[in-house]
C-alpha positions, -999 to +999 in steps of 0.1 A: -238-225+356-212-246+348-210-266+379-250-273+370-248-276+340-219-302+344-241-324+373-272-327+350-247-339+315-232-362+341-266-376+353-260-389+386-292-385+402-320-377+383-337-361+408-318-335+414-312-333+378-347-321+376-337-290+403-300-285+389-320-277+357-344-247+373-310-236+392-290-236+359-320-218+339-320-191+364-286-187+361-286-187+324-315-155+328-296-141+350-264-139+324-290-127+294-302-096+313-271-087+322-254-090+286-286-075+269-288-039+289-249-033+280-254-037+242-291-011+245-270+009+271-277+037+246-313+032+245-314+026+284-299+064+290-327+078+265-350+065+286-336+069+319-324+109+315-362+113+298-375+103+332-350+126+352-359+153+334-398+147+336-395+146+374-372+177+374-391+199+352-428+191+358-445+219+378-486+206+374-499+194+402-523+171+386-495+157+359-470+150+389-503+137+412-507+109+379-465+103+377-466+101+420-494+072+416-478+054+388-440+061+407-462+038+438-476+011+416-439+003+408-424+008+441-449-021+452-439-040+424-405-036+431-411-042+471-428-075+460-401-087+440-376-083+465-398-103+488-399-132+466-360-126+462-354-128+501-380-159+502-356-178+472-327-168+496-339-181+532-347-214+514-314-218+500-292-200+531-318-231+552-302-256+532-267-241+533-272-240+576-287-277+578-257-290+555-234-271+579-248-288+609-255-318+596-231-349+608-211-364+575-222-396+587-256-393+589-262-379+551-284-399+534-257-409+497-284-415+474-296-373+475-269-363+484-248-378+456-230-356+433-208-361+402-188-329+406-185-326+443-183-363+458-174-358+494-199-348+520-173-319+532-171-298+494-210-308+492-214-287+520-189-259+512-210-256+478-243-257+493-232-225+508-216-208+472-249-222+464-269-195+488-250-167+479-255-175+439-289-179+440-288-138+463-267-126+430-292-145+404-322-135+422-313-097+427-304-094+392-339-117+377-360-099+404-345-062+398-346-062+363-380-070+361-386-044+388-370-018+366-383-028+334-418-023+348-407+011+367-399+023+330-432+014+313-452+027+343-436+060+335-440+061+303-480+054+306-478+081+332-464+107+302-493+091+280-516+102+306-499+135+313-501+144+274-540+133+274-546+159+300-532+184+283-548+177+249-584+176+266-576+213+283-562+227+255-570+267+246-589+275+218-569+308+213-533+288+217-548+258+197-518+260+168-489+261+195-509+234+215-511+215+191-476+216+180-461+210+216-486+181+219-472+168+186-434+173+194-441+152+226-461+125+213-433+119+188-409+122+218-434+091+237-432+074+201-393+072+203-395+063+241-415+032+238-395+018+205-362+025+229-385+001+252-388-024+224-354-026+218-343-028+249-362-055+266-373-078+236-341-105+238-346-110+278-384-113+273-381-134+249-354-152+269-371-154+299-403-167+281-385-200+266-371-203+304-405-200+316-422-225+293-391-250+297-397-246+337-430-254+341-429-286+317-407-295+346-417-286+374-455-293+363-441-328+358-424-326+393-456-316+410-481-342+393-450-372+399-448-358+438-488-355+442-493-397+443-467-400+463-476-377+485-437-360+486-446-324+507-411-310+500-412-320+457-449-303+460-440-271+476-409-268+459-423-276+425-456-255+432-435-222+444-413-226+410-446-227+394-460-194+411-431-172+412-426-179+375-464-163+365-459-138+391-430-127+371-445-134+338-478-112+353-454-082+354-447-086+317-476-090+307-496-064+328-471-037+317-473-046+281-513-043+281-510-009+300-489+009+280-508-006+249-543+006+264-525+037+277-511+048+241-547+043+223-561+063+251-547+095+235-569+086+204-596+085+227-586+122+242-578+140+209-612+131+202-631+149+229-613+178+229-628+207+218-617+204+178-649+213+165-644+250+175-613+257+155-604+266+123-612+246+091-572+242+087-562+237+122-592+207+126-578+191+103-545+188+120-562+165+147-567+135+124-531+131+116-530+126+157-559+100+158-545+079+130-508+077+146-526+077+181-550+047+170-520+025+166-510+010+201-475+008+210-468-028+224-439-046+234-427-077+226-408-108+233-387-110+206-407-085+181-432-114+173-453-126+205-468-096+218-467-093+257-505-088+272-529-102+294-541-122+261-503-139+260-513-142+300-542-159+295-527-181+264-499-193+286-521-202+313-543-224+293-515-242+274-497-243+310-534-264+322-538-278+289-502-298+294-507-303+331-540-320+329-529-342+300-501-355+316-521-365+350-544-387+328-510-403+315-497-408+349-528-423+357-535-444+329 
């Protein structure tokens, strides 16, 4: 980050200015989510030994059927990420082979110039560093997100689990029913908050990232569209997608988890309540008030992350984009 960081203050080429800054940024991500899991590392272990013990100790076949499904929506997630991770990689390790090969002679000294590193020689020693960097920045961006979304997908998988059992409860065993399904809702309650806490700074982080990113590279890819530039276009354009394809994951596990919770309102009610006791009935509306409250996470405990913050980003996102080709044309 420093190197970057130092090439864009120096301002040697503003061109590569404009990548050194996405480079830099990543790095800078990269850096948050591996400072913000040591500080929650006690909220992290909740969670994690929660879902150890889940698998472990789970005999229903239809509850384990629901975790299983929900266990394969993130392993594609995760699969997909890592995909995108080894795409990022062959681009850079592509660059790092050409400047290898390339003759000293035959660089082209206005891209190519540097402030840092001004022989052709440590250009092409860093290009290399460079490749293996952007491995380490993308395994750590790419697998955080990866595990961030494995976590909520289990925990909507528990919300699920618990809505079974409300819906098949006995009306003999309604009191002990109901106070197991109380004990682990409160259990889910503390679960998602150690969610919260856990993952709000690098949302939030990798949201002002995000927004700062496609200012630029939007800018990058309207500038290269006139002038027809194929390499600023894709380059620009795949910045552009793998950012909402990240920001999709955030956003899709957010809504789930937040439709997933209010669901149990929805399964308290059609259980069987009406067939019990006066005094035990009454028990089930101190579960549809707390149930009717939707846990959600957040980026920073004030921009909540759903497929409404999706949307919202996307039309600001075409809002900017579109203004600034009428500018450029004008």
């Amino acid at each position: 980050m420093s190197v970057y960081f130092t090439e864009i203050y120096l301002h040697c080429n503003s061109e590569k200015s404009f990548d050194l800054i996405t480079t830099g940024a990543a790095g800078a991500l990269a850096l948050t989510r591996l400072i913000t899991p040591r500080i929650h590392r006690e909220e992290l272990l909740e969670i994690v030994t929660s879902m150890i013990d889940d698998w472990a100790m789970q005999k229903d076949k239809k509850v384990r059927w629901i975790m299983e499904k929900y266990a394969t929506m993130s392993t594609r997630v995760t699969v997909l990420t890592f995909i995108l991770v080894g795409i990022i990689v062959g681009v850079y390790a592509a660059m790092a082979i050409s400047a290898i090969t390339a003759k000293t002679g035959q660089l082209d000294n206005n891209k190519s110039q540097s402030c840092v590193f001004r022989t052709a020689s440590l250009q092409q020693a860093f290009t290399v560093v460079q490749a293996m960097q952007m491995f380490t920045t993308g395994i750590i961006t790419f697998g955080t997100t990866s595990f961030f979304f494995g976590q909520v997908m289990h925990l909507c998988s528990q919300f699920d689990a618990l809505c079974i059992k409300l819906s098949e409860f006995r009306v003999s065993e309604a009191r002990r029913a109901i106070a197991e399904a109380v004990q682990r809702h409160c259990q889910l309650i503390r679960l998602a908050e150690c969610m919260e806490e856990s993952f709000n700074a690098n949302v939030l982080m990798y949201l002002f990232v995000t927004s700062t990113l496609m200012c630029i590279d939007g800018y990058m890819l309207i500038a290269a569209l006139p002038l027809g530039n194929l390499s600023m276009i894709i380059h620009s354009a795949s910045i552009l997608l793998l950012m909402l394809i990240q920001l999709s994951f955030y956003t899709f596990a957010g809504d789930y988890l937040e439709m997933k919770s209010t669901a149990l309102c929805y399964a308290t009610y059609d259980c069987d309540w009406y067939e019990l006791p006066a005094n035990i009935a009454k028990d089930f509306q101190i579960i549809l008030m707390r149930a009717s409250i939707p846990h959600q996470l957040t980026a920073g405990k004030f921009v909540v992350m759903n497929m409404v913050t999706f949307k919202d980003i996307l039309k600001s996102t075409a809002s900017y984009l579109s203004v600034l080709r009428v500018m450029l044309d004008g």
